[in-house]
N, C-alpha and C positions, 0 to 999 in steps of 0.2 A: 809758249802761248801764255799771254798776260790773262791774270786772272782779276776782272774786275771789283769784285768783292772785297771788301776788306775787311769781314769778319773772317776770324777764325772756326766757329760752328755757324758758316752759313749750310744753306739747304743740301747743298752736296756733300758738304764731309760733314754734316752730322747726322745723315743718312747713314753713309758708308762705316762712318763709326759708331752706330749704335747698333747694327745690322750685324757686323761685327762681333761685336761686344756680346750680343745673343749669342750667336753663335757659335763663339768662341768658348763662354762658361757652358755652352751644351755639350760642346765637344771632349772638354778636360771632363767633366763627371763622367761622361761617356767612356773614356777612355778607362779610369781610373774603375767602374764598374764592371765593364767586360775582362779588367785582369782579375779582379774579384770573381767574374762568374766561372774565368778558365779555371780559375784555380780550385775555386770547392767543387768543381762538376769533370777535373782531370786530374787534380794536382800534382799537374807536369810544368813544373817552371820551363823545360826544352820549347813547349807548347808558345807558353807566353814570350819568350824570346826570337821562335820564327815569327810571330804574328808582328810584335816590334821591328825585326829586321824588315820583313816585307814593305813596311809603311817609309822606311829607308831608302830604299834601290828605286824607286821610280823618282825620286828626284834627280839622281844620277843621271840617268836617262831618258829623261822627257824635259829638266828644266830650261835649258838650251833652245827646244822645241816649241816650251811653252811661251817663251821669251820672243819669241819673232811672232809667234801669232797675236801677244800683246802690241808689237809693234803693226801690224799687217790688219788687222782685225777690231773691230769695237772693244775697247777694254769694260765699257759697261756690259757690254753684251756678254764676254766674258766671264766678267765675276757677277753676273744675275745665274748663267746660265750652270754655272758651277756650284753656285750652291744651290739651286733648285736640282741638280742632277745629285748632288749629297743627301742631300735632305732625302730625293726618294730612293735612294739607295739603302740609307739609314733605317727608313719605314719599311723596307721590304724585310729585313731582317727581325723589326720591331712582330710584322706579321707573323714570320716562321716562329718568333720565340713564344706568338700570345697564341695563333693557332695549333700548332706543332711542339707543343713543350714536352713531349718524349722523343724528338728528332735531336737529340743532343751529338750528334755526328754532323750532320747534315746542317747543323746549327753551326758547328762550328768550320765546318768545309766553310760556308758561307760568311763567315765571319774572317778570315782568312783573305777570301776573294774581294770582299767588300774593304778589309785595310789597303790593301791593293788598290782598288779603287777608287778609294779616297786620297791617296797619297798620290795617284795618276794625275786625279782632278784638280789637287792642288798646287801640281806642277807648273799647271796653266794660269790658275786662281793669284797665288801669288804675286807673280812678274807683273801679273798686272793690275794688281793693290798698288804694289810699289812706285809701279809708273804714271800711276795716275793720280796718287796723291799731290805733288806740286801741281799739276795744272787745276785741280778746284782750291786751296788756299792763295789767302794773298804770300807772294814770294817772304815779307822779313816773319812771316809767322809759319815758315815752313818748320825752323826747330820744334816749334810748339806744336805741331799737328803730329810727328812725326813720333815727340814723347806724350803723348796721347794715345796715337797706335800702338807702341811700347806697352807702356802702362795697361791699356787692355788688355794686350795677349799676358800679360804678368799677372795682372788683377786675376784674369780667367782662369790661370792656373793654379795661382795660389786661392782662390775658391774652390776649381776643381776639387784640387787634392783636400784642402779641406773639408767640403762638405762630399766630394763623394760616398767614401765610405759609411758615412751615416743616413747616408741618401739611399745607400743598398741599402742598408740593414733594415729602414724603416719602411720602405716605398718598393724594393727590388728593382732587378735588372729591366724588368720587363716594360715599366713603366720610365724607367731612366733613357733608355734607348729611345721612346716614343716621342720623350721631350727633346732628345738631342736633332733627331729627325724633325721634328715640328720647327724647333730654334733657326735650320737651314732655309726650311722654307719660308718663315716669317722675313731672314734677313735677304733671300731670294726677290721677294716681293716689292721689301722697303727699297730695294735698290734700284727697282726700274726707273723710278721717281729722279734717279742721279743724272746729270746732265754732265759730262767729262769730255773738254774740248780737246779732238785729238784728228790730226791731217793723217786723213787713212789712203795707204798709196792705191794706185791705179790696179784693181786687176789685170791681170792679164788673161789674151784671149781664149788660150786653149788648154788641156788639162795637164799637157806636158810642161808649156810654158812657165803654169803658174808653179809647178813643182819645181820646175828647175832654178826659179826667181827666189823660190822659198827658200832651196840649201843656199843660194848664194847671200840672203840675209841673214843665216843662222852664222855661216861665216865671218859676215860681214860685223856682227856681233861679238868675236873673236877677235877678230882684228879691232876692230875698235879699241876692245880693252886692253889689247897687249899692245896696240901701235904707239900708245904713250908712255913715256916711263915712271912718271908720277904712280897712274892710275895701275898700273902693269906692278908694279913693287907693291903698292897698299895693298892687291889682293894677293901675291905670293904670299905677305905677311899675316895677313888674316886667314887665311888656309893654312899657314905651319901653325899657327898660335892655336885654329882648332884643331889639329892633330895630336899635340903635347897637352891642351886643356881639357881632353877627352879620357884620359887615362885617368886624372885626379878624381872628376866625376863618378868614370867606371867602377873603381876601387874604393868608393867614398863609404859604402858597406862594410868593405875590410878593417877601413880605417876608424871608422866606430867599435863596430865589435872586438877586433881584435887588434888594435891597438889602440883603443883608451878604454875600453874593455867596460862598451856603456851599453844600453841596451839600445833595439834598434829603432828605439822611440827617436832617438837624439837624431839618426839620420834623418826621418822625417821636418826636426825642429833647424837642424843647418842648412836644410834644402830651404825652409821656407823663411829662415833670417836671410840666407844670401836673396831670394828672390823681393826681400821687403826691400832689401842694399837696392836692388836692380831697379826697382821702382821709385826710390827717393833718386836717384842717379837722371833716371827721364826726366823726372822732377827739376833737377837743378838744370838740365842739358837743354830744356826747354823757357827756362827761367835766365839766365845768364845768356848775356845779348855778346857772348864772346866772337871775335871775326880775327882773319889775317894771324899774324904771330901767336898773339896771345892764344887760340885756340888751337894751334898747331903744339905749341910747346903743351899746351895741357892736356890735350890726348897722347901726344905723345909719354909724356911723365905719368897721364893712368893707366895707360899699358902696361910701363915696365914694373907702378906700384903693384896693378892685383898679378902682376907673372910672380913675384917678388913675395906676397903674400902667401899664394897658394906654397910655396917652399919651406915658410916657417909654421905650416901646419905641422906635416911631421914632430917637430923639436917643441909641440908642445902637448899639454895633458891635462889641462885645466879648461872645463868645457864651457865655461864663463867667453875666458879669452878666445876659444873656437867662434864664439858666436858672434864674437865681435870683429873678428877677422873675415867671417864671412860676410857680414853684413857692408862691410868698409869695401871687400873687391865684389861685391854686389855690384855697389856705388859707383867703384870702376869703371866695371862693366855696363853696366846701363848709361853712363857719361858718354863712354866710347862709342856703344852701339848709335846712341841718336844721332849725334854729332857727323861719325860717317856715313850714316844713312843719308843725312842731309846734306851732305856735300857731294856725293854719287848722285842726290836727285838733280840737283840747283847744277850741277855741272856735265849734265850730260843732255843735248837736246830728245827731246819728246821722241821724236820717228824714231829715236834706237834706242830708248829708256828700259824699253822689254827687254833686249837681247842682253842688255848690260847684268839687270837682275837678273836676269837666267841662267847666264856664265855663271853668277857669283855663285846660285844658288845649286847647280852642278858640279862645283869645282868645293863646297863646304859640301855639300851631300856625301859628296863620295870621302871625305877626310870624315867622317863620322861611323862607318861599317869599319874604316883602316886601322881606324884609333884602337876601336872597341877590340878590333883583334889585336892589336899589339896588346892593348894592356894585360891581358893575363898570362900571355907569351912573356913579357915582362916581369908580370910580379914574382912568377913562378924561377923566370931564369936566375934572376937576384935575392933569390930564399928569401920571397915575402916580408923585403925588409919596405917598408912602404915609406919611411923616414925619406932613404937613399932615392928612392923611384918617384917622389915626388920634388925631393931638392934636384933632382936628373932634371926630370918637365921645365922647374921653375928655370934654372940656369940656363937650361937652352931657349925659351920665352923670352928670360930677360936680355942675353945678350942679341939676339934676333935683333929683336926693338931696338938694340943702340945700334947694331950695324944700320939696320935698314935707317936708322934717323939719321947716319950719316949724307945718306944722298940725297942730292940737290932736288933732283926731280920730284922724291918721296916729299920731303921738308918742304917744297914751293907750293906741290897740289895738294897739300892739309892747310897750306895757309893761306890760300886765295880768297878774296874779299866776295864772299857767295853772294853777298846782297844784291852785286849788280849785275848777276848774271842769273837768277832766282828767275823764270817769266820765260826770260826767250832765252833757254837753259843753252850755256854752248862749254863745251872743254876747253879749261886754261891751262896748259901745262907746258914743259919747256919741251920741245923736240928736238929729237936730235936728228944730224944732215940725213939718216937715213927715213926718219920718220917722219920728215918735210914735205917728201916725195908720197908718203901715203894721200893714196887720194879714196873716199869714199861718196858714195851716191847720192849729194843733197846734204851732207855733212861734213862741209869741209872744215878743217882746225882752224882754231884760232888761238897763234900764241899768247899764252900769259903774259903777263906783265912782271919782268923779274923783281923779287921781293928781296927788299935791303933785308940779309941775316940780323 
């Protein structure tokens, strides 16, 4: 669907993205307040670590879900209705905590149900941000829209975490919670105003019908992504890369304290140099008008840099160089992320844009509980040598990236010329004789154009 417009903050996405952006820094102080309030009112880290898992496992199981009802359903309708359902979700707990502030059980049962809750809601919420973005920008400014949305969810967090804590200490939970809740429904609001052109298929007649129409599109969302092999490789690869990238993360506590033996100020300070990398990274990714080869070889080569990076942390000790290491596979990373985002949008049509994100976004959920458990199964097995167990991550990351850069398919769908399929979004990739024969509903393939290596 061609987007008339050709500003980049026209009425719709600077709705979406300012609605957002509320939102977004209500939700990190939020976040980062309620592990502060678990902790002085239990201080049960076990506490804080189900409450985090919990907010984990409903993307495993609903993304998929949430993915076909982006594609079946109003995507504005969706993400209005999602965050007004946060939002008073949020204020129901804001209630028990201003009227009920000795139900510190009941507080926290509810606190609990509600991370749940919200992690359910954003199942749905996401798949269809994602999908809906290229159809309100004009098509050659989707990089830019894309390191924008980046950049706020970055911005909002490195806010969060920066001003939450002093946000407790001056103002309390009570009133931090009531902002975060209020943040939802203001961006609930601003979004009705969004106008997002999208062909919503035909219901069907009966209650059975429609359900059984429904698994065959959650499927059909499946296939889609594995029926190619371009697009079928980039996500194995992006799913192994967060498996082995989650362990470095997990352990990055260990690797302060007791191996550079700093205090744990410093984790706080590499968390938020890497995330400043991550935001100069959207920066460039939305700035550099790269297309075809040239942007294939350069994600490809920032991959294997920050896999590459994370390895020579261990073998160093000099927290100077640490921060510069992290801020450089920040940079990386945030190159990578927009880059692929924009090529999954611009190359995949609209009526299945949902299911595609919801695959992704099921298939990375569940590599994030997997990780977290290997890593201490890990450091433990290997006597907490963190040097070994991070050069392990980096070696297996990097060689990943060269295998998978060998094939043709992988290498052709990073370098497809997006600009001319950005609008009336279609898949270019090469298929193979069995994947000719794939046929899907109103979405038939259309071969790429083979690209001179």
């Amino acid at each position: 669907m061609s987007n008339t417009n050709n500003k980049l903050f026209n009425k719709n996405f600077f709705l979406l993205w300012q609605g957002q952006t509320v939102s977004n820094i209500g939700n990190q102080v939020f976040s980062v307040a309620m592990i502060l309030w678990i902790k002085h009112v239990t201080n049960s880290a076990e506490l804080v670590g189900i409450i985090l898992m919990t907010s984990t496992i409903p993307a495993v199981l609903l993304s998929a879900i949430g993915g076909a009802f982006a594609d079946r359903y109003s995507r504005r309708n969706i993400i209005v209705i999602s965050d007004i359902l946060n939002g008073l979700g949020v204020l129901s707990l804001f209630a028990l905590m201003y009227f009920a502030p000795e139900s510190i059980n009941l507080t926290i049962a509810w606190l609990l149900f509600l991370s749940c809750f919200i992690a359910s809601v954003n199942s749905f919420f996401t798949p269809a941000i994602s999908a809906s973005v290229p159809d309100i920008v004009p098509g050659e400014k989707l990089a830019a829209a894309n390191s924008l949305v980046q950049f706020s969810l970055q911005i909002s967090l490195f806010i969060g975490q920066g001003l939450g804590g002093i946000l407790y200490r001056l103002i309390g939970p009570v009133v931090l919670v009531f902002f975060n809740g209020f943040s939802y429904i203001f961006s609930g609001i601003s979004e009705i105003f969004i106008k997002i052109p999208q062909k919503i298929p035909e219901k069907s007649e009966s209650l059975k019908s429609r359900i059984s129409k429904f698994k065959e599109e959650i499927l059909e969302g499946f296939k889609y992504v594995w029926g190619y092999s371009g697009l079928k490789k980039l996500v194995l690869l992006s799913t192994m890369l967060n498996l082995f990238t989650t362990p470095i993360i997990v352990l990055l506590p260990f690797f302060v304290e007791d191996h550079l033996r700093l205090s744990s100020d410093w984790y706080g300070y590499f968390l938020a140099i890497y995330g400043l990398g991550s935001m100069f990274g959207y920066l460039i990714a939305g700035i550099l008008k790269l297309n075809g080869i040239a942007r294939r070889n350069t994600i490809i080569a920032s991959i294997f840099i920050e896999s590459a990076l994370f390895g020579t942390l261990g073998f160093m000790s000099m927290p100077l160089v640490i921060l510069f290491i992290s801020f450089f596979a920040g940079s990386m990373n945030g190159f990578v992320s927009v880059n692929v985002i924009t090529i999954l949008q611009s190359t995949t049509k609209s009526e299945i844009r949902g299911r595609v994100f919801g695959f992704l976004m099921t298939l990375s959920g569940a590599m994030v509980p997997l990780g977290m458990g290997i890593s201490g199964f890990a450091y433990e097995l290997i006597g907490r040598d963190i040097t070994l167990l991070y050069g392990i991550c980096a070696i297996i990351m990097s060689a990943l990236t060269i295998i998978f850069s060998f094939g043709e398919g992988f290498r052709n769908y990073l370098a497809q010329d997006i600009s001319s399929t950005i609008g009336d979004s279609v898949i270019q990739s090469e298929l193979s004789d069995s994947e000719n024969k794939t046929e899907f509903q109103g979405l038939e393939p259309v071969k790429e154009k083979i690209i001179s290596k």
